[in-house]
VEXGU-901882 format. One line per field, with one value per residue (C-alpha): residue in three letters; residue number from 1; x, y, z. Coordinates in steps of 0.2 Angstrom, whole numbers, m for minus. Example, Ala and Ser with C-alpha at 12.3 -4.5 7.8 and 13.67 -1.06 7.14 Angstrom:
2
code	(ala:ser) .
pos	(1:2) .
east	(62:68) .
north	(m22:m5) .
up	(39:36) .
END
This chain:
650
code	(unk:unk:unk:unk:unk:unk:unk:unk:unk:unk:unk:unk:unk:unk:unk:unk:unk:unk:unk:unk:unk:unk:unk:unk:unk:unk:unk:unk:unk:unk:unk:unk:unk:unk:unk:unk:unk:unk:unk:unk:unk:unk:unk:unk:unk:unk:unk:unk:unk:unk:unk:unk:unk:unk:unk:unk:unk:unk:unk:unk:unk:unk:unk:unk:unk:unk:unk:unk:unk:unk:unk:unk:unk:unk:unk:unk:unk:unk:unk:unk:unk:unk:unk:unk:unk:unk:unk:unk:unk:unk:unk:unk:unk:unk:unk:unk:unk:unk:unk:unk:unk:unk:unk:unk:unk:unk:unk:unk:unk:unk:unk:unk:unk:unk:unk:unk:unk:unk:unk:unk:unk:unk:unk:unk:unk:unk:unk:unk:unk:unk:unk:unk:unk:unk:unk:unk:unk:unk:unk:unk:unk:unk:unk:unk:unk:unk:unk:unk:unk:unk:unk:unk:unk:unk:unk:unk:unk:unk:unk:unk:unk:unk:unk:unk:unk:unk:unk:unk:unk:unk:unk:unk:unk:unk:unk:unk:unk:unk:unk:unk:unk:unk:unk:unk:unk:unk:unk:unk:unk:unk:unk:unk:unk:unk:unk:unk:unk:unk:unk:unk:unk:unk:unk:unk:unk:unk:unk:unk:unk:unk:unk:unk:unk:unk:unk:unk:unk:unk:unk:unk:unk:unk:unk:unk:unk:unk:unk:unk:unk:unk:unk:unk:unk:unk:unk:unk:unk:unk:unk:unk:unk:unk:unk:unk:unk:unk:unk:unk:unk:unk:unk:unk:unk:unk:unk:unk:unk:unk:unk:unk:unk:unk:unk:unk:unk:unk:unk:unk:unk:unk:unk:unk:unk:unk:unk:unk:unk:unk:unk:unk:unk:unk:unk:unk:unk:unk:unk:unk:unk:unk:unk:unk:unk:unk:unk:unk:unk:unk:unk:unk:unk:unk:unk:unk:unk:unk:unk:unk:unk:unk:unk:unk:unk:unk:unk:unk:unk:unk:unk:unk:unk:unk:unk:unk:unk:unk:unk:unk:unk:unk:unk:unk:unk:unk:unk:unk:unk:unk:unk:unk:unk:unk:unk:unk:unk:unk:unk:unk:unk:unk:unk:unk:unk:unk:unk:unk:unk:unk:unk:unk:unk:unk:unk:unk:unk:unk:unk:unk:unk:unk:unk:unk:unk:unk:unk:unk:unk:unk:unk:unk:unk:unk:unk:unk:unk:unk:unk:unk:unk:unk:unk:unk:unk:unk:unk:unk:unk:unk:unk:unk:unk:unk:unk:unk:unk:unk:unk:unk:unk:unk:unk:unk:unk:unk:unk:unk:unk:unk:unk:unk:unk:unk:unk:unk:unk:unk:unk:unk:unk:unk:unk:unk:unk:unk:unk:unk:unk:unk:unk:unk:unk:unk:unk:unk:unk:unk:unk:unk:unk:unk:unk:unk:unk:unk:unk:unk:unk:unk:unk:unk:unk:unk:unk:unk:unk:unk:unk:unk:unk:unk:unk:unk:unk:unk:unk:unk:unk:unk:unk:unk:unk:unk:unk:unk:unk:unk:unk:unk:unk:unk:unk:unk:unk:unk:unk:unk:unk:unk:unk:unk:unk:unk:unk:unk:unk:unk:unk:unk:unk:unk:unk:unk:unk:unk:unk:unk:unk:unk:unk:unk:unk:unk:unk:unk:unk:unk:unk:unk:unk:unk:unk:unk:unk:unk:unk:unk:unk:unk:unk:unk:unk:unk:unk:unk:unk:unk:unk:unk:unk:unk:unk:unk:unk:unk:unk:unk:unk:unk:unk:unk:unk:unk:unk:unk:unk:unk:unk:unk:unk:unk:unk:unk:unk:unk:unk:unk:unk:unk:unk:unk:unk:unk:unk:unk:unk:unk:unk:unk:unk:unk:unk:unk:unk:unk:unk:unk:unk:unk:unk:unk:unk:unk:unk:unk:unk:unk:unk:unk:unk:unk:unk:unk:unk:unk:unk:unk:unk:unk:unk:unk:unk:unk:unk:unk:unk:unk:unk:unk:unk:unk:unk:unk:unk:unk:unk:unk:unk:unk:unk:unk:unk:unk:unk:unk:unk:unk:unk:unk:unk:unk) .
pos	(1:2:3:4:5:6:7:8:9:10:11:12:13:14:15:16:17:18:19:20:21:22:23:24:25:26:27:28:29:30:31:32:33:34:35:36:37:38:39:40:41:42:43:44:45:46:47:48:49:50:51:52:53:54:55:56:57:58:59:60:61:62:63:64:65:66:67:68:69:70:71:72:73:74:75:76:77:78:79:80:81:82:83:84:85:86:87:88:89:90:91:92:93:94:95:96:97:98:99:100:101:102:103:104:105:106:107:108:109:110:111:112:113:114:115:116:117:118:119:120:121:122:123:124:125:126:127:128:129:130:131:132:133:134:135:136:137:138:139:140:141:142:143:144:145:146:147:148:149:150:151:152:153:154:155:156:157:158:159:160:161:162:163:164:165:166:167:168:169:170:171:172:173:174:175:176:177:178:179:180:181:182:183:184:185:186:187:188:189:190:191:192:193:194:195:196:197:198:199:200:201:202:203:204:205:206:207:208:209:210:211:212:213:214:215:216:217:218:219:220:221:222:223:224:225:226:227:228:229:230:231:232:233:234:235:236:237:238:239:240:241:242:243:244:245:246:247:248:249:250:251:252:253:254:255:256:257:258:259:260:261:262:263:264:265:266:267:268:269:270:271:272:273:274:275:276:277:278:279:280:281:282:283:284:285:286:287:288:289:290:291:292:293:294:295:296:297:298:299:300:301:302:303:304:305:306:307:308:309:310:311:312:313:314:315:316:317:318:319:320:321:322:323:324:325:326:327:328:329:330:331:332:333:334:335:336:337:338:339:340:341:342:343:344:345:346:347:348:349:350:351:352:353:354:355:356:357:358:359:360:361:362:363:364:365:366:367:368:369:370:371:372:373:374:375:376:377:378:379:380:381:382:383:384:385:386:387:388:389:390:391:392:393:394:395:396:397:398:399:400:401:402:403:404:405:406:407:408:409:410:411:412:413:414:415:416:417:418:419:420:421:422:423:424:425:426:427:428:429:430:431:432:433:434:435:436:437:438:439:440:441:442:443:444:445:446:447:448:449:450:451:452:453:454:455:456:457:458:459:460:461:462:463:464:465:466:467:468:469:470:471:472:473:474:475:476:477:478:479:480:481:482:483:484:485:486:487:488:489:490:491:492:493:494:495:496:497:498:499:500:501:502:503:504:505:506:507:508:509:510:511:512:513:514:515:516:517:518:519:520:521:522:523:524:525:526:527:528:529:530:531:532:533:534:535:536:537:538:539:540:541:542:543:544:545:546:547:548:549:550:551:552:553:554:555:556:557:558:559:560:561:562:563:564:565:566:567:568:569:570:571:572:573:574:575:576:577:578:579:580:581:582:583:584:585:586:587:588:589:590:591:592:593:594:595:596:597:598:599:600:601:602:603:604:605:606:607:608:609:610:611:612:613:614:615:616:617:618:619:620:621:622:623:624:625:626:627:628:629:630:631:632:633:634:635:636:637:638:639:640:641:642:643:644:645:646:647:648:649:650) .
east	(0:7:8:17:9:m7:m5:m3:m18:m9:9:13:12:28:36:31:40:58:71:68:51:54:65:49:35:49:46:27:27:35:22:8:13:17:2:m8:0:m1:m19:m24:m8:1:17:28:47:45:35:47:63:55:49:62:63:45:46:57:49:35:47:52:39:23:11:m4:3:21:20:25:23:25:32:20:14:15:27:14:7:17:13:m6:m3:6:m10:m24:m27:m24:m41:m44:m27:m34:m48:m29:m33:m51:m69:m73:m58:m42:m33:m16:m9:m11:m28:m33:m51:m44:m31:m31:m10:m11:m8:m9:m15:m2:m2:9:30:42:29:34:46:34:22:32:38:21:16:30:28:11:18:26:13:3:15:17:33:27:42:37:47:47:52:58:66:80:69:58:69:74:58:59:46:57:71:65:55:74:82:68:68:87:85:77:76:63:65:60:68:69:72:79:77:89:85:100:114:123:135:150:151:169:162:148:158:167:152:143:158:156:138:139:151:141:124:128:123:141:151:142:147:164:168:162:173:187:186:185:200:210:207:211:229:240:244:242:224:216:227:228:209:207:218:210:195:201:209:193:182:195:194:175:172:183:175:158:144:132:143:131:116:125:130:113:110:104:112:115:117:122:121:110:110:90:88:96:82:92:105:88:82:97:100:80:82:97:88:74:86:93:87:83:81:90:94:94:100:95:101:88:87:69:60:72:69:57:68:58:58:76:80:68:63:55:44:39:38:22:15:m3:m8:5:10:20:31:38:33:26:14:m3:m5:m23:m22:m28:m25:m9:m11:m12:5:12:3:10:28:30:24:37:51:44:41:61:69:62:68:81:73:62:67:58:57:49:50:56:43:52:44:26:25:32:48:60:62:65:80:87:86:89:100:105:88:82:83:74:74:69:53:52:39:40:58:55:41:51:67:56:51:69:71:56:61:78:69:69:54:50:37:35:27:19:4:m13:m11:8:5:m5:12:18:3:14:25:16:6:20:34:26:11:15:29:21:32:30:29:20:11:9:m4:m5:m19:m30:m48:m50:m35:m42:m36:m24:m38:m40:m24:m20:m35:m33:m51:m46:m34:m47:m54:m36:m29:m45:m43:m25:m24:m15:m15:m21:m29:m33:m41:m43:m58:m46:m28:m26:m32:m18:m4:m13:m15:2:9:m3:4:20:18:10:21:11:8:m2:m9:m16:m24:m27:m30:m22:m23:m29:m36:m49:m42:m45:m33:m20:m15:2:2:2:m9:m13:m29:m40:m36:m48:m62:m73:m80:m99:m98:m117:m133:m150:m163:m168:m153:m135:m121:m107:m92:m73:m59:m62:m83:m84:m86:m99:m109:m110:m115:m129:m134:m137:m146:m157:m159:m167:m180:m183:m175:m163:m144:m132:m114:m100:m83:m75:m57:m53:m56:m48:m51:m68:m77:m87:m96:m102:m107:m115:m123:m131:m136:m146:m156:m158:m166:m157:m136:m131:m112:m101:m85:m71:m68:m76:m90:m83:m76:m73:m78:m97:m95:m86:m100:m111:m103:m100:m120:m125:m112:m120:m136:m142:m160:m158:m160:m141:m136:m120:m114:m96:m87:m95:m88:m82:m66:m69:m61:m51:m58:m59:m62:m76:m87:m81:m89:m104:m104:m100:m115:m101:m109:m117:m132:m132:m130:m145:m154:m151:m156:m171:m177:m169:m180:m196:m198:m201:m187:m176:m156:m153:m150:m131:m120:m114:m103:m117:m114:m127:m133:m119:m129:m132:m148:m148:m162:m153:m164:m160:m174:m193:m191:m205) .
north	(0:18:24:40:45:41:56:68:77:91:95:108:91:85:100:91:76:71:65:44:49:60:43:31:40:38:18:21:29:18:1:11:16:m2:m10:4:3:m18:m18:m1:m3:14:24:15:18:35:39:25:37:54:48:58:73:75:76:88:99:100:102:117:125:127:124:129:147:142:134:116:113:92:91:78:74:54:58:65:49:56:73:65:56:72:85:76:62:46:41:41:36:16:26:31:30:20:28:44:40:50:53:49:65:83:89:107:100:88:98:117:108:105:123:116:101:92:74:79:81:98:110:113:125:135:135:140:154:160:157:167:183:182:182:197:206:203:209:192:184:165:152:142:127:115:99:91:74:75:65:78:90:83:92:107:116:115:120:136:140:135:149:161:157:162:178:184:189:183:172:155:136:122:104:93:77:66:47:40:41:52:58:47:46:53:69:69:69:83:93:90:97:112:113:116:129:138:135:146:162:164:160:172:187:182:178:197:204:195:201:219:216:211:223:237:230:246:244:226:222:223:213:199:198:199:184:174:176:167:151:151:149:136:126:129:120:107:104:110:98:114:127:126:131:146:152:150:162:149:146:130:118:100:87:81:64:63:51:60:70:80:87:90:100:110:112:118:132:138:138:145:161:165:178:174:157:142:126:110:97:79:63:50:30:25:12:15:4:m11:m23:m28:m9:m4:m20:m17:4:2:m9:m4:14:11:m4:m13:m24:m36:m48:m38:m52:m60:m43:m53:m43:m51:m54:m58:m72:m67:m60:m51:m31:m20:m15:m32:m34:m17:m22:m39:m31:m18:m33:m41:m25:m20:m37:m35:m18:m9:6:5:15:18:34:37:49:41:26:12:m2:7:8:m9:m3:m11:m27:m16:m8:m24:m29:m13:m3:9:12:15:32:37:58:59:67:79:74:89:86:69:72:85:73:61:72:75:57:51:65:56:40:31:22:33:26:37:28:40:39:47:61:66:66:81:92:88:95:110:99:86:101:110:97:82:85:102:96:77:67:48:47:31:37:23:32:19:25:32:31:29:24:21:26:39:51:68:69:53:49:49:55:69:63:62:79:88:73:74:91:92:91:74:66:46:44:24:17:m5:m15:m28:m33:m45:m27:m18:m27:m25:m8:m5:m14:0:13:7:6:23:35:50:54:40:38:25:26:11:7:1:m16:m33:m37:m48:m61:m64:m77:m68:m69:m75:m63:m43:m36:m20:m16:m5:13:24:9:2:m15:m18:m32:m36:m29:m23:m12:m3:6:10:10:17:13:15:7:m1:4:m9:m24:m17:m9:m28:m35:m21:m27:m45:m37:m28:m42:m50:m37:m38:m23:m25:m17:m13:m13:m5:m5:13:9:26:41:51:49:42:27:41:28:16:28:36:23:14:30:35:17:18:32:33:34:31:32:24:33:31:49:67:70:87:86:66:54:57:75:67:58:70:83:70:67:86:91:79:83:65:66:55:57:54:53:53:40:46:57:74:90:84:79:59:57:40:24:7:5:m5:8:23:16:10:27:34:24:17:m1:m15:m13:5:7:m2:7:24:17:8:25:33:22:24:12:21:10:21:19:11:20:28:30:45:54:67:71:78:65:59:58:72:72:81:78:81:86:98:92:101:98:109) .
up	(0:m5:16:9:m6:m1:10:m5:m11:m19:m23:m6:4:m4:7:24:20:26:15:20:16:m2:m7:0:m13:m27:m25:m21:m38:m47:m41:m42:m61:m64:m58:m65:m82:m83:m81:m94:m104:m106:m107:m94:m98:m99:m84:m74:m78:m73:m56:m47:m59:m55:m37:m40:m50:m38:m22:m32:m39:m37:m47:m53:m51:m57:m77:m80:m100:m103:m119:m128:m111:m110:m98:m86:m76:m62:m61:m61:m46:m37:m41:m31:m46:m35:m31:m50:m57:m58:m74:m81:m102:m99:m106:m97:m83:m83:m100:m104:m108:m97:m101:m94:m91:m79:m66:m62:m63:m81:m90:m106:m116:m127:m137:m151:m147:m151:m145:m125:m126:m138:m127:m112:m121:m123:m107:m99:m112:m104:m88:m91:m99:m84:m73:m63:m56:m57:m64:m84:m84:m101:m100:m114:m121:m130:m146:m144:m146:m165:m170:m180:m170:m154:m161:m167:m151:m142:m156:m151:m131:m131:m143:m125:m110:m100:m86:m94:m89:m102:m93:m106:m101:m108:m107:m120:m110:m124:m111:m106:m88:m86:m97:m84:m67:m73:m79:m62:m51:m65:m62:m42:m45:m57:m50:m34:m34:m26:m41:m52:m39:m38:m57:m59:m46:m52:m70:m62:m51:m68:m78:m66:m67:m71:m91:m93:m85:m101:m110:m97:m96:m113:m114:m99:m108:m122:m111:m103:m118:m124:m108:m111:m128:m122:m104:m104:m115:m112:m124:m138:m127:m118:m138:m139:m127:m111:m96:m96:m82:m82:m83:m69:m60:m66:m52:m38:m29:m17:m33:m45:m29:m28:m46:m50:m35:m43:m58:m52:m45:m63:m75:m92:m100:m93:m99:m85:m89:m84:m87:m85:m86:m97:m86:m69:m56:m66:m73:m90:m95:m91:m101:m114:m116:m133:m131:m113:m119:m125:m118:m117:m101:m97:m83:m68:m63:m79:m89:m104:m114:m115:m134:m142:m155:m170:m189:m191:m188:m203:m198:m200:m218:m222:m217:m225:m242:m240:m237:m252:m265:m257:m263:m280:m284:m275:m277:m263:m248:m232:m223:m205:m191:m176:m176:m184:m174:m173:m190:m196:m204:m189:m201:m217:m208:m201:m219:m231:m217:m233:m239:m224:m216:m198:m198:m179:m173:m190:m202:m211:m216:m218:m232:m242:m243:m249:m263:m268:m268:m279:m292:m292:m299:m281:m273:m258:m245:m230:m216:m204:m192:m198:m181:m184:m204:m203:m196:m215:m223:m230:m236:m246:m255:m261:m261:m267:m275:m284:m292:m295:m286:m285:m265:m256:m238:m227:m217:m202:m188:m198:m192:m170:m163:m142:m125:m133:m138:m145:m150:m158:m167:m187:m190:m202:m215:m229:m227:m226:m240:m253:m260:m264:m281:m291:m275:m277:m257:m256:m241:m240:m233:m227:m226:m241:m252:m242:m248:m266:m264:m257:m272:m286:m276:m281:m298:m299:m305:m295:m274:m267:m249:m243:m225:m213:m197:m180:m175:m182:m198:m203:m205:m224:m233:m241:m262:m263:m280:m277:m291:m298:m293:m307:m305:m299:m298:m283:m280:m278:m266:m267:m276:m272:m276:m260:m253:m258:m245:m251:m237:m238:m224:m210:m213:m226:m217:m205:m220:m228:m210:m209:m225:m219:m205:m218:m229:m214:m214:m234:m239:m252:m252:m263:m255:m263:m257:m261:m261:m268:m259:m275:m287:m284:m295:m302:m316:m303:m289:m302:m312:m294:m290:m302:m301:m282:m273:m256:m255:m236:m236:m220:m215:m198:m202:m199:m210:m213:m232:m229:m240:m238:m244:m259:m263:m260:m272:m287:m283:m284:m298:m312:m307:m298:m291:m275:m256:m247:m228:m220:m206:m199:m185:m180:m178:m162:m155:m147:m131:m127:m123:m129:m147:m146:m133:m146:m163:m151:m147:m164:m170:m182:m181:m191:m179:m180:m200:m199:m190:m199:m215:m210:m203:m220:m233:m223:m209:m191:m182:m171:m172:m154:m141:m137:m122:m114:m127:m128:m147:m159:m172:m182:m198:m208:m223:m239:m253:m269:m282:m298:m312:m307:m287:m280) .
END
């Protein structure tokens, strides 16, 4: 039982512990984390290896009136349980219990939302100029890994933040151990010296005293200054910081608490941005995790004693199909490359690399650079495929407009995520690649019904000599038998996987199965469907849609993305552009950001069901059956209704 952290309902308790206590709520921490995170699943490494840093902060400052920005924020689980979460901590990532990322909605304690990495420092900078504004004399503190600080976005807000001089501290938390530890001792001696407010007075009466030396002080200090800056670049792992402009300090023991308290107060004392930095162990003090970071960084339940993941037999992932089709397509033609940003296990590309380790190339946490090389590449003649999840895809928008598609170049997106993703949420859900995807023009956007048309449609985007994206879901597929053959599929055209006269339902993705299951349902009932399988978002099977349409009175189209210019809406606009008289209704995602949850409770929720598609068209071609009833999301109806009608409707 946590005796010590139980005894926490907000971070100013921390100060009435004693140091045997301070060092107990580390370990309290870390079981409750890990019992926590084997039963939700979760971020575990990370949080394990902040524990200490943590405590720190909030020994320090004092939040919510101090700032503490978590940069991506899967880091936060212990900030949670130290700003009066505990009683709800066991909810961590479940439907309607606590999210796995800081959430202003949540915790007076969390200042700002994040999901998405590179953006702390950013939004520190801001918070402090508000600060200042407003006339207040509160700390901002970012904290930072040092991935996150490959991104473009932190870099420039770290170029800005140092072009300053506002009182601003950046925590860079550095869990790779990219420091030798001889570099490290000396660099921590360094760091007591310069951390006291002593050393600062001292070095400045000292510089006086020299150069008041009769007709050689100047010279003698100007030559001082230039062993000094010498020993500097030699010594000091922080030089490029302080040219920067930042005072930097460090490296810190990340798991020594009574040094990070020292160190943060001195921080805390210094004028104009500041640079801490902590070296920190990625699953500290849970043996699975320190031994295996990667895969415990993001983890689902698994067994705390042996810390075996619990696996689900079944169909391989979508992931897996889209990675043993990129082995095969890269053995037949050396052009192939693949190109992610800092998820080469997530998205499936770890075997390419082991395999292809020179046409294989991870840019870090930049997905914007990442796109545009890929651009350069494809115009050279190469195969570039860019795996990328749906969420972090969109911070290359710019990127695929102007560097790919305006100049036409033959790039493959391996869009993995797209559609609901679960107990990450708001910010990890690829609900909106179609709509920011669809209108870029001489863009091919394919989504599959199944994992045996992945690898098919994988293989036509190959063969295309233009931009292709093709979007597909987390997790398990079907579990359809697999072609041993990759074939072309027919450019631009849909499948109609069964006819009737009653209803259309048009459905792309991860809809199309559910849309052939409503059917059944329907046929049950004596209404006859039509089922046609989309496969293109763009350019759409304007021939078929068309051709059904005009035969059958009522469209309903099924989509795992917003309705808000998704697939629906490009139905609806072929529909109304060539003049079709038909009645058509939308099934998607509402203007609505979906919080986490289990899969399963979201599209019940969503109204993203066999059952549910039923229901809506049952009550679309005229019956008075009712769609069932929904949970507690509290969205407005996520169907929208337009007649369409352009020859003599009164």
């Amino acid at each position: 039982m946590a005796q010590v952290l139980s005894k926490i309902k907000e971070p100013q308790d921390l100060q009435q512990l004693s140091e045997a206590e301070l060092e107990q709520i580390c370990q309290e921490v870390r079981d409750v984390l890990i019992q926590t995170i084997a039963t939700n699943g979760g971020h575990l490494a990370p949080n394990l290896g902040i524990v200490e840093l943590t405590l720190a902060l909030h020994l320090v400052f004092r939040t919510p009136d101090d700032k503490i920005v978590w940069d991506v924020g899967h880091q936060s689980y212990v900030h949670k349980l130290l700003t009066g979460r505990q009683e709800e901590f066991k909810t961590l990532r479940t439907y309607q219990g606590l999210a796995g990322f800081p959430k202003r909605s949540e915790s007076p304690h969390d200042c700002i939302n994040t999901g998405h990495s590179s953006t702390s420092i950013s939004a520190a900078l801001g918070l402090a100029f508000a600060r200042d504004l407003k006339r207040k004399d509160n700390a901002v503190v970012a904290v930072i890994g040092d991935g996150a600080l490959t991104g473009g976005m932190a870099l420039e807000a770290l170029n800005h933040a140092g072009n300053e001089s506002t009182d601003l501290i950046v925590v860079l938390n550095d869990n790779e151990k990219s420091i030798a530890d001889n570099v490290g001792a000396i660099s921590t001696y360094l760091t007591r010296m310069r951390t006291d407010p002593r050393y600062f007075r001292n070095k400045e009466e000292m510089e006086d005293m020299v150069k008041k030396i009769p007709s050689i002080g100047p010279q003698v200090f100007k030559i001082l200054e230039k062993v000094k800056e010498g020993v500097k670049h030699l010594m000091v792992p922080g030089v490029l910081f302080e040219e920067l402009g930042y005072s930097y300090l460090g490296p810190i023991d990340g798991h020594n608490l009574t040094e990070l308290r020292n160190v943060l107060n001195n921080a805390r004392q210094l004028k104009g941005p500041v640079l801490v930095h902590v070296l920190t162990k990625k699953g500290c003090g849970y043996g699975p995790a320190e031994q295996n970071p990667g895969l415990f960084h993001g983890v689902g339940p698994f067994d705390v004693k042996t810390g075996k993941v619990h696996k689900t037999e079944g169909p391989k992932t979508y992931t897996q199909i889209f990675s043993d089709t990129m082995m095969q397509l890269a053995r037949q033609d050396e052009r192939v490359l693949g190109i992610t940003a800092a998820m080469p296990d997530g998205t499936g590309l770890a075997p390419f690399a082991r395999a292809f380790p020179a046409r294989f190339y991870d840019v870090g946490i930049a997905e914007q650079h990442a796109v545009c090389m890929a651009s350069a590449l494809a115009l050279e003649g190469l195969k570039p495929v860019v795996a990328i999840y749906s969420s972090f895809l969109q911070r290359a928008y710019d990127q695929i407009f102007h560097d790919v598609c305006l100049q036409k170049a033959p790039v493959v997106f391996a869009i993995d995520r797209a559609g609901l993703v679960g107990e990450d949420g708001e910010t990890h859900h690829g609900v909106y690649d179609i709509s920011y995807l669809r209108h870029i023009p001489g863009l091919t956007v394919m989504s599959p019904k199944d994992e045996n048309e992945l690898q098919h449609m994988l293989y036509s985007a190959y063969k295309l000599n233009s931009p292709v994206a093709i979007r597909y879901p987390r997790g398990q597929g079907l579990g359809v038998p697999l072609d041993q053959v990759l074939q072309e599929l027919p450019y631009g055209q849909g499948e109609v996987l069964q006819e009737g006269q009653d209803l259309l339902i048009i459905a792309i993705g991860t809809m199309v199965q559910p849309a052939v299951e409503a059917a059944q349902l329907l046929a049950g009932k004596g209404i006859e469907v039509t089922v046609i399988n989309g496969r293109y978002i763009k350019p759409l099977d304007s021939d078929l849609i068309l051709s059904k349409a005009r035969s059958i009175s009522h469209v309903l189209t099924v989509e795992e993305n917003v309705l808000d210019g998704g697939f629906g809406s490009a139905v609806q606009e072929l529909l109304q552009d060539q003049q079709v008289e038909c009645k058509v209704r939308r099934i998607g995602i509402p203007d609505s950001y979906v919080q986490h949850g289990a899969l399963s409770m979201l599209k019940k929720d969503l109204g993203l069901t066999a059952e549910n598609i039923a229901a809506v068209a049952e009550g679309f071609i005229g019956k008075q059956s009712q769609p069932p009833r929904r949970g507690n999301l509290k969205i407005a109806p996520i169907m929208s209704n337009v007649k369409l009608a352009f020859r003599g409707e009164k």
